[in-house]
C-alpha positions as CSV (number, residue, x, y, z in Angstrom):
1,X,101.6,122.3,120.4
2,X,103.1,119.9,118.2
3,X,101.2,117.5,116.3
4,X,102.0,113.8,114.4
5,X,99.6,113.3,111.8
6,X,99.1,109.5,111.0
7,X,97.2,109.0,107.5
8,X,97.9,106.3,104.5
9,X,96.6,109.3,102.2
10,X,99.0,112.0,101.5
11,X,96.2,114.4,100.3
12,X,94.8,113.8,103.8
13,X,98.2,114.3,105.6
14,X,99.1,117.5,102.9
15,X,95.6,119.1,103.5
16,X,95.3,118.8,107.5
17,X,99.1,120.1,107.7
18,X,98.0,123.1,105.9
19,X,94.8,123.8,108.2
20,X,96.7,123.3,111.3
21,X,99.9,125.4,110.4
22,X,97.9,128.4,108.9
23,X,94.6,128.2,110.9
24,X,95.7,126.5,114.2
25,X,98.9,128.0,114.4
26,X,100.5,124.5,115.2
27,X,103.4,122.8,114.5
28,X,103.2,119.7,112.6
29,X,106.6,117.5,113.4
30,X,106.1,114.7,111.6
31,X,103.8,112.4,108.9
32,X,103.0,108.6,109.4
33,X,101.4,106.4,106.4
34,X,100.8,103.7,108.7
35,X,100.5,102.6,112.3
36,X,103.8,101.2,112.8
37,X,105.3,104.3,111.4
38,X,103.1,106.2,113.6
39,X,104.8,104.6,116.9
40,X,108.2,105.0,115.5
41,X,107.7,108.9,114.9
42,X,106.1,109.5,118.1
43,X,108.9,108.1,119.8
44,X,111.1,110.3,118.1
45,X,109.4,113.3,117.1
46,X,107.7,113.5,120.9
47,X,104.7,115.1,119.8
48,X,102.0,116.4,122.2
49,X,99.4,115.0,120.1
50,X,98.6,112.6,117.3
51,X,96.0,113.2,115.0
52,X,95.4,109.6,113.6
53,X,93.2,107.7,111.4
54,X,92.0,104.3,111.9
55,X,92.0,102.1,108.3
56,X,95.9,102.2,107.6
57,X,98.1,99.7,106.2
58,X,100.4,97.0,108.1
59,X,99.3,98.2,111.8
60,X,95.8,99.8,112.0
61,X,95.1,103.1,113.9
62,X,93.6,101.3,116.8
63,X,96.5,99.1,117.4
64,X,99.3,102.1,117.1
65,X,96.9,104.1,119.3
66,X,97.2,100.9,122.5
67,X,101.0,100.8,121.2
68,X,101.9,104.6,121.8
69,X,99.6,105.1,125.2
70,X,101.5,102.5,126.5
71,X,105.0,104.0,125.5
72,X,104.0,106.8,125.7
73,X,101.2,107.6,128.1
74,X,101.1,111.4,128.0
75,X,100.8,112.0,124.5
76,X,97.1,112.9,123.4
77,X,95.3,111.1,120.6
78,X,92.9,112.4,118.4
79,X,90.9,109.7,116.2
80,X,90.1,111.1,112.7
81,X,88.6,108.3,110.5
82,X,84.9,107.8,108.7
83,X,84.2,104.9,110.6
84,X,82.2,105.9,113.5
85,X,80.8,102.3,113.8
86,X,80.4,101.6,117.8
87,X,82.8,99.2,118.4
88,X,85.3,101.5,116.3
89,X,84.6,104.3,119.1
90,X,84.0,102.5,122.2
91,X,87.7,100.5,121.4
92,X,89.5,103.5,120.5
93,X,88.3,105.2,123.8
94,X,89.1,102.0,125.8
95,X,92.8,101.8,124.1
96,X,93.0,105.7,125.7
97,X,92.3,108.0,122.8
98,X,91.2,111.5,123.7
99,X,88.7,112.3,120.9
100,X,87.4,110.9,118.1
101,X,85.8,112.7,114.9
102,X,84.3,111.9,111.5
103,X,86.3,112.5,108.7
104,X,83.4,113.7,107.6
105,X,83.2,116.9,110.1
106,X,84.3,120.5,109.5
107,X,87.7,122.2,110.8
108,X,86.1,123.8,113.6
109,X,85.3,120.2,115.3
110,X,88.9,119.4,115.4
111,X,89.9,122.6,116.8
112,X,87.9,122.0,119.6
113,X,89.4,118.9,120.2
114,X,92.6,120.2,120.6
115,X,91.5,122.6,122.6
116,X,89.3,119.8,124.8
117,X,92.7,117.5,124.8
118,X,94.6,120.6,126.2
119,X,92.3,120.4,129.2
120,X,92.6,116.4,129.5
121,X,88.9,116.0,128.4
122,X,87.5,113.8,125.7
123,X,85.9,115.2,122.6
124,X,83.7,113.5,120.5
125,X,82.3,115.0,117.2
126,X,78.6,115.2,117.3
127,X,78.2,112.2,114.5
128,X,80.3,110.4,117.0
129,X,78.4,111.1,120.0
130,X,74.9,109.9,118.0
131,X,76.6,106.7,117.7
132,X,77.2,106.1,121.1
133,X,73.8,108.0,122.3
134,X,71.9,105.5,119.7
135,X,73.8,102.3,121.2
136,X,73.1,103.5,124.8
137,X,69.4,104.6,124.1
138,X,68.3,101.4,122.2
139,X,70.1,99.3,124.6
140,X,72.1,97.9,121.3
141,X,74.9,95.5,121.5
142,X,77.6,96.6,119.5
143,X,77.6,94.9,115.5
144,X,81.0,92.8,116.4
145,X,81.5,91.0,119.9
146,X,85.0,91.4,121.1
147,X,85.2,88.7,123.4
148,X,87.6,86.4,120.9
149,X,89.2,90.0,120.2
150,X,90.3,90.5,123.6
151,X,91.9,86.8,123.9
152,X,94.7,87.9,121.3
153,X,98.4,89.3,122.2
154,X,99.0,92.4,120.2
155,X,101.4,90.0,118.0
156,X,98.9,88.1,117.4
157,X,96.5,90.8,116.2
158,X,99.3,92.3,114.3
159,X,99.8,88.6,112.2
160,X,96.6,88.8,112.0
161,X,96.2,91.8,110.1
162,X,99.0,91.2,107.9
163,X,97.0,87.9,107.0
164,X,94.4,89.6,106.1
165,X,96.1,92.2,103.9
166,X,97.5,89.3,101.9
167,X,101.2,89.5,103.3
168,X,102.7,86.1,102.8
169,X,104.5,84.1,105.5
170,X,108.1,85.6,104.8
171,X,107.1,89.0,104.7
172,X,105.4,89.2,107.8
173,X,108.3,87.7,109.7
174,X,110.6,90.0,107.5
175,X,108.7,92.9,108.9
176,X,108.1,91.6,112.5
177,X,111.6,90.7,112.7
178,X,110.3,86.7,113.7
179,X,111.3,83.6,112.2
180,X,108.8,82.2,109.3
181,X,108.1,79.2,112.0
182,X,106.8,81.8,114.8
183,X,104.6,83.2,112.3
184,X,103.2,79.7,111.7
185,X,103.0,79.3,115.4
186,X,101.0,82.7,115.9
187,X,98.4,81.7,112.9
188,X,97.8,78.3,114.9
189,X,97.0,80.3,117.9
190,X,94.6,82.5,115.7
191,X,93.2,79.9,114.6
192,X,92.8,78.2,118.0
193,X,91.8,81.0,120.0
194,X,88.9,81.9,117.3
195,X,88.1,78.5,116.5
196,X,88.5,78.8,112.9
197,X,89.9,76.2,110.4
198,X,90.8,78.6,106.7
199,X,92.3,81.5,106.7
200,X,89.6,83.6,104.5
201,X,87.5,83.0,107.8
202,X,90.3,84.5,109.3
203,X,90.1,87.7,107.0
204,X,86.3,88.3,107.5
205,X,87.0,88.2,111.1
206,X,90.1,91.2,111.0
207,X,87.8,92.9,108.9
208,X,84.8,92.8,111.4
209,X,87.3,93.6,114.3
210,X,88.5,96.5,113.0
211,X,92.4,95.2,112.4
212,X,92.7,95.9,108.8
213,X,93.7,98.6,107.1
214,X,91.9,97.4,103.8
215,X,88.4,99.4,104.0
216,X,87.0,99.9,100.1
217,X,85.2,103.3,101.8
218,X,87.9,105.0,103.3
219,X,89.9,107.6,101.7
């Protein structure tokens, strides 16, 4: 099996390598530091599966995760963060991911998702599967809606983010490849769309959707 691991911490990327050569016995082609990179290396490393965390820089692990099964539709993904929040699961397993486990979990749980994956089934770590269990049992609706969510075009979500992580009008249309006049365009939309007038209202709200790769907890 070959396996894209997609982590802005190289101790992360360094130590999971290391497990899956020696203990898996897989081959690791490739190391992303953020979602964006994480696309680019799938499409030409061809990995079976991508091991992937969520909170990266740039493009978060849930947009490159819709990005790739779209491109790429038979490549598995695996969702390694610590943010087992509901709407973090129950997105990532809309978006097509094929697990999804805690950072906080031992070796073992990712080996069995591989092997799960293999065998086209979903695997969820059992911290995971509380989360959802606990939504479904108390009937709970998840902590963000995602009804203004859903109304953005993955450009869109992508300024977004970049907003949010403090990029500055030239340097997301530097990195998009857009003019500095689309960008304005696309933060009228945002603005639009979710009904907001400042831009810090702006940043609470990529934070609550999940699009930035800015979370103090993460490592």
């Amino acid at each position: 099996m070959k396996v894209l691991l997609a982590d802005d911490h190289a101790i992360v990327r360094q130590g999971l390598r290391s497990l899956l050569e020696n203990k898996a016995m897989v081959s690791v082609v490739g190391e992303a530091v953020n979602g964006r990179e994480a696309i680019e290396l799938t499409r030409k490393c061809e990995p079976d599966l991508v091991i992937m965390d969520i909170a990266m820089p740039g493009l978060n692990g849930l947009e490159a995760l819709s990005h790739i099964k779209i491109e790429c539709p038979l490549v598995k993904i695996i969702i390694l963060s610590m943010h087992v929040e509901e709407n973090y699961v129950t997105r990532a397993l809309r978006c097509g991911a094929s697990g999804f486990i805690y950072k906080g979990s031992a070796f073992d749980d990712l080996e069995l998702a591989m092997k799960a994956v293999q065998v086209n089934q979903i695997f969820l770590s059992p911290a995971v599967s509380q989360v959802l269990v606990d939504g479904f049992i108390g009937e709970k609706e998840t902590q963000v809606s995602q009804c203004g969510l859903e109304q953005l075009s993955p450009r869109e979500r992508e300024v977004m983010q970049m907003i949010a992580e403090g990029y500055s009008r030239s340097e997301i249309a530097e990195i998009l490849s857009i003019s500095v006049k689309t960008v304005d365009r696309h933060k009228e939309n945002l603005k639009e769309k979710l009904k907001i007038c400042r831009e810090d209202s702006m940043v609470e709200l990529a934070r609550s959707f999940g699009l930035t790769g800015n979370f103090d907890s993460e490592y």
